[in-house]
mmJSON file of the N, C-alpha and C atoms, coordinates in Angstrom:
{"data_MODEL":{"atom_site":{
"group_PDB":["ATOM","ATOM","ATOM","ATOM","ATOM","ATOM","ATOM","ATOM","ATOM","ATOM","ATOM","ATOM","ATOM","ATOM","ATOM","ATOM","ATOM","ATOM","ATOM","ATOM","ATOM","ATOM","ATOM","ATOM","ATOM","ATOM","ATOM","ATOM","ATOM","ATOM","ATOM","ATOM","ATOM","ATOM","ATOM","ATOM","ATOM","ATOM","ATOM","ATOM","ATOM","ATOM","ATOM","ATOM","ATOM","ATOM","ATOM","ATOM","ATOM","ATOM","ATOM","ATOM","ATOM","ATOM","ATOM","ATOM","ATOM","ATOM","ATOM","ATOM","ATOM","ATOM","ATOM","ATOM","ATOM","ATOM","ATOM","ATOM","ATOM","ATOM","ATOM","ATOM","ATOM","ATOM","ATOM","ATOM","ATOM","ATOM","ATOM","ATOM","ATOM","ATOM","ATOM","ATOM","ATOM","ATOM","ATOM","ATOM","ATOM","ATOM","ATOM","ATOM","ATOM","ATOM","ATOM","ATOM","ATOM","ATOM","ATOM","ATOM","ATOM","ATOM","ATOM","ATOM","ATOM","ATOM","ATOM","ATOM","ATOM","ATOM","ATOM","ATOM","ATOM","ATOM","ATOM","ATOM","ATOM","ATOM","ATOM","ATOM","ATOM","ATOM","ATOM","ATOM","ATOM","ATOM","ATOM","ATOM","ATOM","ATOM","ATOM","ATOM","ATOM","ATOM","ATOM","ATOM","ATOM","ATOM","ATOM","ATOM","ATOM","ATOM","ATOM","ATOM","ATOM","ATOM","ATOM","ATOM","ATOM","ATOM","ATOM","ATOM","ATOM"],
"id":[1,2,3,4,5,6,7,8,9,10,11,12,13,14,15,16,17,18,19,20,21,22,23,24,25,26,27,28,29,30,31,32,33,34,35,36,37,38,39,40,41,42,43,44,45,46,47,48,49,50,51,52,53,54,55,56,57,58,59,60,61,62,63,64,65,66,67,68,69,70,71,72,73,74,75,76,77,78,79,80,81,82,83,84,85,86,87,88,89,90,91,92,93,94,95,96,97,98,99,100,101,102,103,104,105,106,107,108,109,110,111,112,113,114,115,116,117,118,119,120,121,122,123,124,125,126,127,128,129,130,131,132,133,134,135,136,137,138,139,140,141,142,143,144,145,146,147,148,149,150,151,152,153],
"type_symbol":["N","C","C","N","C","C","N","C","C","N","C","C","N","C","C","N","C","C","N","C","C","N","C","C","N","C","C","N","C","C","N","C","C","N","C","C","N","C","C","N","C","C","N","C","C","N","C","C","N","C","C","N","C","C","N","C","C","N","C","C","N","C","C","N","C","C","N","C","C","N","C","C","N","C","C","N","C","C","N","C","C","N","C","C","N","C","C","N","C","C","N","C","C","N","C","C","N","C","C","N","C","C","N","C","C","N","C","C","N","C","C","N","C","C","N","C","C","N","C","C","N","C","C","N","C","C","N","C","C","N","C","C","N","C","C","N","C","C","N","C","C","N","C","C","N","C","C","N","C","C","N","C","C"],
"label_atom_id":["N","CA","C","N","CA","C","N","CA","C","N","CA","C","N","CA","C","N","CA","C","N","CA","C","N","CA","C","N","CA","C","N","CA","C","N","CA","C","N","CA","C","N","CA","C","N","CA","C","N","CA","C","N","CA","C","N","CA","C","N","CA","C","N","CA","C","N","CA","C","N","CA","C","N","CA","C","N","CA","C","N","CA","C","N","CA","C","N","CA","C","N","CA","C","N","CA","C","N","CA","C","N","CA","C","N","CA","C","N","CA","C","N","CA","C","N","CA","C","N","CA","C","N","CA","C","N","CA","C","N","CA","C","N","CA","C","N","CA","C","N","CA","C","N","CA","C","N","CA","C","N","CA","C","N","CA","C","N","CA","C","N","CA","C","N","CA","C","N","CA","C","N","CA","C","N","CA","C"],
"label_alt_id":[null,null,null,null,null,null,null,null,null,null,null,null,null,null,null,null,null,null,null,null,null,null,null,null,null,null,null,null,null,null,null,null,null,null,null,null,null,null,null,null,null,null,null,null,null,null,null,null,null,null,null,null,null,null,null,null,null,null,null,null,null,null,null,null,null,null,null,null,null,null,null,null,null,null,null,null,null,null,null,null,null,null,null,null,null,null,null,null,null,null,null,null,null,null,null,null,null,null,null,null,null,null,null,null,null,null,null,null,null,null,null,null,null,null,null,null,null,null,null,null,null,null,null,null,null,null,null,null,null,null,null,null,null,null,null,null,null,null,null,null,null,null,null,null,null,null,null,null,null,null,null,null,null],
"label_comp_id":["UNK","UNK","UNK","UNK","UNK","UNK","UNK","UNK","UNK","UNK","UNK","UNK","UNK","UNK","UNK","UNK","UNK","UNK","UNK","UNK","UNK","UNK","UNK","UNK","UNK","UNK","UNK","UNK","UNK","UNK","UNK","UNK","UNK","UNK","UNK","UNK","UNK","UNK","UNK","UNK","UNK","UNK","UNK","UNK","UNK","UNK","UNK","UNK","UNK","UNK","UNK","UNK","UNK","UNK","UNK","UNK","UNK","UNK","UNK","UNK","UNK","UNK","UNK","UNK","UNK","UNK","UNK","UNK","UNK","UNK","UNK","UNK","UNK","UNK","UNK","UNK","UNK","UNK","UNK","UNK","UNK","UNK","UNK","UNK","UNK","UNK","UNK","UNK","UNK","UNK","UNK","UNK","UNK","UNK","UNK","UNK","UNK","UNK","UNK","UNK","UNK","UNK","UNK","UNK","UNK","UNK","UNK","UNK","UNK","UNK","UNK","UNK","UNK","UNK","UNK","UNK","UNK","UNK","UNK","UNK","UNK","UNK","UNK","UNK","UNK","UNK","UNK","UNK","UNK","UNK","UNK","UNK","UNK","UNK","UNK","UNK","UNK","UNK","UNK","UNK","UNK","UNK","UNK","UNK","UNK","UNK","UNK","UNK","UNK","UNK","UNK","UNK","UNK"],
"label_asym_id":["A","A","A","A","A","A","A","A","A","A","A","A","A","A","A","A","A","A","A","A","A","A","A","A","A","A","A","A","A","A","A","A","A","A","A","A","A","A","A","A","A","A","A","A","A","A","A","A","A","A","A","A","A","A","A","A","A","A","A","A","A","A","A","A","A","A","A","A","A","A","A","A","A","A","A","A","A","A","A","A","A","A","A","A","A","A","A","A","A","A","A","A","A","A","A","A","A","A","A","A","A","A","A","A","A","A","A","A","A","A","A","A","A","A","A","A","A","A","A","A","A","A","A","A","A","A","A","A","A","A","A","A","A","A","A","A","A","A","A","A","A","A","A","A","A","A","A","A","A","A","A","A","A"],
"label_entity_id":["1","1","1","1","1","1","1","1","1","1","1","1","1","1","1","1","1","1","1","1","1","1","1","1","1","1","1","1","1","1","1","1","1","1","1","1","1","1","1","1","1","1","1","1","1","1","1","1","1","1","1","1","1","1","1","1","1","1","1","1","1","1","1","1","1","1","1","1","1","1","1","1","1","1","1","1","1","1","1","1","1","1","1","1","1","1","1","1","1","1","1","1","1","1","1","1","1","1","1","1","1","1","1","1","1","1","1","1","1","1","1","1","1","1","1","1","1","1","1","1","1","1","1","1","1","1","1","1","1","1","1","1","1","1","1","1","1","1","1","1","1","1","1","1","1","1","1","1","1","1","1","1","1"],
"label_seq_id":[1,1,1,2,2,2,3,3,3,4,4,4,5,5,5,6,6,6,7,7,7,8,8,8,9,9,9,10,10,10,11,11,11,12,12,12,13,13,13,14,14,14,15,15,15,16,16,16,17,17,17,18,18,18,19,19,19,20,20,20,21,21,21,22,22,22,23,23,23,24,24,24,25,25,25,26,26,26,27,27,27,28,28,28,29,29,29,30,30,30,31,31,31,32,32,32,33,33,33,34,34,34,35,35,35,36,36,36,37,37,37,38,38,38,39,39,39,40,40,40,41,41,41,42,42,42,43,43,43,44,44,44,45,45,45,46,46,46,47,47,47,48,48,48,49,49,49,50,50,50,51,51,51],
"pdbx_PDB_ins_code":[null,null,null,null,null,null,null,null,null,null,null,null,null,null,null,null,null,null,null,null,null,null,null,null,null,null,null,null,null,null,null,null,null,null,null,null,null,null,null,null,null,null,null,null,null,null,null,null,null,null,null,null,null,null,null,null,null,null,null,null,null,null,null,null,null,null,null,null,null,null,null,null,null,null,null,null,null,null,null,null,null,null,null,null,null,null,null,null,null,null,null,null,null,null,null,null,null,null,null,null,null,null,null,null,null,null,null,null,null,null,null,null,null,null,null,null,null,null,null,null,null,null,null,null,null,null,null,null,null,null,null,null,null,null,null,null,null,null,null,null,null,null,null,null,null,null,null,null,null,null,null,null,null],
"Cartn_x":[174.579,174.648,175.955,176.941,178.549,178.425,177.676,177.409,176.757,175.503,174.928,175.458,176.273,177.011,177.648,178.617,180.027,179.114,178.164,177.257,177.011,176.196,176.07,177.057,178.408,179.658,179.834,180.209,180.816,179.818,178.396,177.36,177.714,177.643,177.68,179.542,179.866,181.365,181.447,180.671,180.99,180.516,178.683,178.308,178.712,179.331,180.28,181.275,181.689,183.361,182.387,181.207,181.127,179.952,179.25,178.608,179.163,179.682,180.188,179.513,178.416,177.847,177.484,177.375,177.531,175.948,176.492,175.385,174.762,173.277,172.872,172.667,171.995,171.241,171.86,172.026,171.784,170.496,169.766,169.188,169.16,169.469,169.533,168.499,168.188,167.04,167.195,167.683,167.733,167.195,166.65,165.457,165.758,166.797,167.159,168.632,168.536,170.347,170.672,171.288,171.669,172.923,173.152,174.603,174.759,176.583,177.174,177.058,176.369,175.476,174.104,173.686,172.154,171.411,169.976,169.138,167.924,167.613,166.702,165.326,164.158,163.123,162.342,163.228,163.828,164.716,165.458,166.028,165.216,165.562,164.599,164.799,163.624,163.582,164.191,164.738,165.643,165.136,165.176,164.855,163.901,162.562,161.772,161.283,161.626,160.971,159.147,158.995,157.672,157.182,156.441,156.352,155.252],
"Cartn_y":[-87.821,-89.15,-89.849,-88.938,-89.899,-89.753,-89.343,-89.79,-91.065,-91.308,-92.051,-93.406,-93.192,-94.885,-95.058,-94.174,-94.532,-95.172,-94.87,-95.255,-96.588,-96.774,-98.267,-99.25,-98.778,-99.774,-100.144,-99.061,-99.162,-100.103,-100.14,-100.913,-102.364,-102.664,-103.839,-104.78,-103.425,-104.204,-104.638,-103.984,-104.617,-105.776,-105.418,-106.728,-107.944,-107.737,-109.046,-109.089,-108.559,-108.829,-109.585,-108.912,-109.525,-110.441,-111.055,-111.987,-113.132,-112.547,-114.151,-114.104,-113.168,-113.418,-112.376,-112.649,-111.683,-110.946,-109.632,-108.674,-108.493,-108.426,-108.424,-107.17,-106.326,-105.114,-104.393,-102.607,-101.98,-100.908,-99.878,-99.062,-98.294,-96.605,-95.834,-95.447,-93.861,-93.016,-91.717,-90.512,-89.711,-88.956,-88.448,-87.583,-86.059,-85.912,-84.214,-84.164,-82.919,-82.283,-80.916,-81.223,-79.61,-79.156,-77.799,-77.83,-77.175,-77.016,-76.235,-75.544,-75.495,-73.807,-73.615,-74.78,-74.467,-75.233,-74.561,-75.052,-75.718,-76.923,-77.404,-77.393,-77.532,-77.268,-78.294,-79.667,-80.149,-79.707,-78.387,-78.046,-77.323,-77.955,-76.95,-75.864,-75.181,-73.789,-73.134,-71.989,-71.598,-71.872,-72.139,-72.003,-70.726,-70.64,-69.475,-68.579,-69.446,-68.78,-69.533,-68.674,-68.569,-70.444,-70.946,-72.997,-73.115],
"Cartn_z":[47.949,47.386,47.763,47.763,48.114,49.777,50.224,51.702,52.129,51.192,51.818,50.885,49.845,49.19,50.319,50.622,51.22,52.843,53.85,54.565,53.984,53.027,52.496,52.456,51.628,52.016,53.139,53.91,55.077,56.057,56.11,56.669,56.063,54.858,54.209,54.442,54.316,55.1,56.587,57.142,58.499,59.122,58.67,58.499,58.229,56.749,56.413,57.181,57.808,58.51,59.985,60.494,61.777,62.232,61.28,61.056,59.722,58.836,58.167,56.977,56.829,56.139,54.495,53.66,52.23,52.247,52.232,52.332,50.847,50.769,49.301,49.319,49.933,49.964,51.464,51.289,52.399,51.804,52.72,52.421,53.182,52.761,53.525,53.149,53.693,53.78,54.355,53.742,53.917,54.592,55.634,56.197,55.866,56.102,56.681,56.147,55.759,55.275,55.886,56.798,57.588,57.256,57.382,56.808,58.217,58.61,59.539,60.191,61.516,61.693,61.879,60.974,60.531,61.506,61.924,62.695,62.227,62.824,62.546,62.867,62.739,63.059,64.472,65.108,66.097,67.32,66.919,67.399,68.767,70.287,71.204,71.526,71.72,72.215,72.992,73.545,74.442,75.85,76.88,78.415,78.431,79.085,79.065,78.09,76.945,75.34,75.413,74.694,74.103,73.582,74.378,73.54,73.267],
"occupancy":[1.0,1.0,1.0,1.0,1.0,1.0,1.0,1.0,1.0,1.0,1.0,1.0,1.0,1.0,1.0,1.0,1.0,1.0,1.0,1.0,1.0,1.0,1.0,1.0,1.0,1.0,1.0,1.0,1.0,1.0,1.0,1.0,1.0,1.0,1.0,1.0,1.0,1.0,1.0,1.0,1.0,1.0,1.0,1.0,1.0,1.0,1.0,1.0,1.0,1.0,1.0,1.0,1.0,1.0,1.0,1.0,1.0,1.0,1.0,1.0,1.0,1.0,1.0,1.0,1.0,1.0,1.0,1.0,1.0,1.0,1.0,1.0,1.0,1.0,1.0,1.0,1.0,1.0,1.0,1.0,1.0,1.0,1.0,1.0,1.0,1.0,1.0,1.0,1.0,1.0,1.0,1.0,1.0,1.0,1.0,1.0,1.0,1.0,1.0,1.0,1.0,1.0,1.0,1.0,1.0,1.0,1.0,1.0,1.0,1.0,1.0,1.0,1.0,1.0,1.0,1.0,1.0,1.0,1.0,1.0,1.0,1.0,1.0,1.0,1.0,1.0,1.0,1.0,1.0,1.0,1.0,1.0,1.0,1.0,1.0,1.0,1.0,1.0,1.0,1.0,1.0,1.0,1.0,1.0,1.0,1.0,1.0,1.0,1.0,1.0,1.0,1.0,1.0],
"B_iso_or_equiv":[0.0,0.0,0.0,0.0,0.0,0.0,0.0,0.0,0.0,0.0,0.0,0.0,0.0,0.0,0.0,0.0,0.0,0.0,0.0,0.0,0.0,0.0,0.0,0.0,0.0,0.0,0.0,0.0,0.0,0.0,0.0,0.0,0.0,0.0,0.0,0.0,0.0,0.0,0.0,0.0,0.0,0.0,0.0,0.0,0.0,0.0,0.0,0.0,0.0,0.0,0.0,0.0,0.0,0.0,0.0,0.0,0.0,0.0,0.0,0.0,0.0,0.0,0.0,0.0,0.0,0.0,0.0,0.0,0.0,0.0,0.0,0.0,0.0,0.0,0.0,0.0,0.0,0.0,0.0,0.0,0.0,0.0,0.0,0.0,0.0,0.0,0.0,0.0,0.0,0.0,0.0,0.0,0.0,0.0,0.0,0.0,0.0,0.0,0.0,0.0,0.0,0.0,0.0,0.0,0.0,0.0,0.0,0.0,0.0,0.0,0.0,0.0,0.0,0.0,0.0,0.0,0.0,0.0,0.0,0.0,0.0,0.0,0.0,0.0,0.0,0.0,0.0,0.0,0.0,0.0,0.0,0.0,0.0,0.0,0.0,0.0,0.0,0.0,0.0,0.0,0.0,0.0,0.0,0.0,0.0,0.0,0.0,0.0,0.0,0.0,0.0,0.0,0.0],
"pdbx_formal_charge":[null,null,null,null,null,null,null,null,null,null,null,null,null,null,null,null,null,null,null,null,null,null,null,null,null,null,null,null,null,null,null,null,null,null,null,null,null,null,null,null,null,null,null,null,null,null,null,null,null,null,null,null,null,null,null,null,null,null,null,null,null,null,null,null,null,null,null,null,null,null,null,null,null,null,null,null,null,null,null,null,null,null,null,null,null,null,null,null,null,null,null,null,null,null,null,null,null,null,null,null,null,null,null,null,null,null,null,null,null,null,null,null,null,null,null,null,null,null,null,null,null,null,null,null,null,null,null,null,null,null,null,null,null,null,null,null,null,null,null,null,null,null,null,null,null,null,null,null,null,null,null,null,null],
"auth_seq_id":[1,1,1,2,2,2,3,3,3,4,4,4,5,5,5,6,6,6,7,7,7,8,8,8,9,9,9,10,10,10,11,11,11,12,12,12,13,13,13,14,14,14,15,15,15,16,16,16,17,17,17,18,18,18,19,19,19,20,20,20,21,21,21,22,22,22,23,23,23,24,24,24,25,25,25,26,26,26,27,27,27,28,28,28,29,29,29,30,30,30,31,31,31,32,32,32,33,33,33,34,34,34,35,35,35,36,36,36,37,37,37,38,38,38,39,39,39,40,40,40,41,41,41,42,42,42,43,43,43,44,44,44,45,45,45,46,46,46,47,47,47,48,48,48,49,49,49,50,50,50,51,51,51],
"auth_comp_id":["UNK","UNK","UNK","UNK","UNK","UNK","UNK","UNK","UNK","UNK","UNK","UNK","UNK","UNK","UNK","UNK","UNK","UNK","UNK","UNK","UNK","UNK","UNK","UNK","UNK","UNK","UNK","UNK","UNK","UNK","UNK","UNK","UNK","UNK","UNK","UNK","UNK","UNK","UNK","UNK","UNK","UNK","UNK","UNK","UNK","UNK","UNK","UNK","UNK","UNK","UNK","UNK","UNK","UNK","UNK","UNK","UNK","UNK","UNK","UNK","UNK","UNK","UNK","UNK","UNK","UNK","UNK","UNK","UNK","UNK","UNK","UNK","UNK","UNK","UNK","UNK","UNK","UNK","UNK","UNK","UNK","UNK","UNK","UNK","UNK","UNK","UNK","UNK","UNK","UNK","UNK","UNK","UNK","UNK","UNK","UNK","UNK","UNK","UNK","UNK","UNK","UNK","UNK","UNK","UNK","UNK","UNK","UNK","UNK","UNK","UNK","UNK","UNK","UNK","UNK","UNK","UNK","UNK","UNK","UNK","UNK","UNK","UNK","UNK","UNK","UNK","UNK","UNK","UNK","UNK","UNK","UNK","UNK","UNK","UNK","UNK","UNK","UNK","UNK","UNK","UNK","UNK","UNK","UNK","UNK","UNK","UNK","UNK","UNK","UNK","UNK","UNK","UNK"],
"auth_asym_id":["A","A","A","A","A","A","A","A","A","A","A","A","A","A","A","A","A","A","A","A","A","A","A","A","A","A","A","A","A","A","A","A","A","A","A","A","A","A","A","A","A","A","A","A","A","A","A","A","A","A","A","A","A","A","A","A","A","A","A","A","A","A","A","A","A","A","A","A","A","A","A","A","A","A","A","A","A","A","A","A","A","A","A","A","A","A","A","A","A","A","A","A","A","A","A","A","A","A","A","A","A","A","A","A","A","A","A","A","A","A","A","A","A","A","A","A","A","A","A","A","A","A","A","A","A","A","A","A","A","A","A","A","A","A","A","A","A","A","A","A","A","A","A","A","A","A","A","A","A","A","A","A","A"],
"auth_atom_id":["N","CA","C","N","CA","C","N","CA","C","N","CA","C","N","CA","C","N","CA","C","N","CA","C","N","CA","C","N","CA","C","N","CA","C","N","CA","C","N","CA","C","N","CA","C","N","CA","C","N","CA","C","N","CA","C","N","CA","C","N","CA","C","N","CA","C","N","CA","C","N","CA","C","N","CA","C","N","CA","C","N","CA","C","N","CA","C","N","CA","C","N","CA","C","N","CA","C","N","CA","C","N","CA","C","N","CA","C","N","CA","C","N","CA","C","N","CA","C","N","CA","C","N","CA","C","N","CA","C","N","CA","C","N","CA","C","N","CA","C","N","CA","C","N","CA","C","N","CA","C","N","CA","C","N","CA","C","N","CA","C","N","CA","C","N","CA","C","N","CA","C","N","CA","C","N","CA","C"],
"pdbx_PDB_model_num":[1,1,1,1,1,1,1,1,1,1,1,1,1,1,1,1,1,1,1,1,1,1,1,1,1,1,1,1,1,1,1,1,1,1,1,1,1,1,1,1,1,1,1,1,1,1,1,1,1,1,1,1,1,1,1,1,1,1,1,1,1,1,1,1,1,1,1,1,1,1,1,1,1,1,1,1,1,1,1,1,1,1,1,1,1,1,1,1,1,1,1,1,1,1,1,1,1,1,1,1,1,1,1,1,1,1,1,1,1,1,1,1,1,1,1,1,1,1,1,1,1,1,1,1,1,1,1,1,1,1,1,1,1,1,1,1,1,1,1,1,1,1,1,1,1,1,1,1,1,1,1,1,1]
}}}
């Protein structure tokens, strides 16, 4: 959650800084949370593995 506010500010600030204009709304959307290390199910297969 303090990922994806601090994402929202930071979107809504820039916007305003580089169009002029006052942001009402951002929206994120979470898909996926990987941690350090961890593989995803995206992640491709090795060269000459089993597809």
């Amino acid at each position: 959650m303090d990922v994806a506010n601090e994402v929202k500010t930071n979107v809504a600030r820039t916007i305003s800084r580089m169009l002029g204009m006052r942001v009402v709304e951002v929206n994120v959307d979470v898909a996926d949370v990987r941690m350090p290390g961890e593989t995803g199910p995206e992640t491709p297969a090795a060269p000459g593995g089993d597809a």
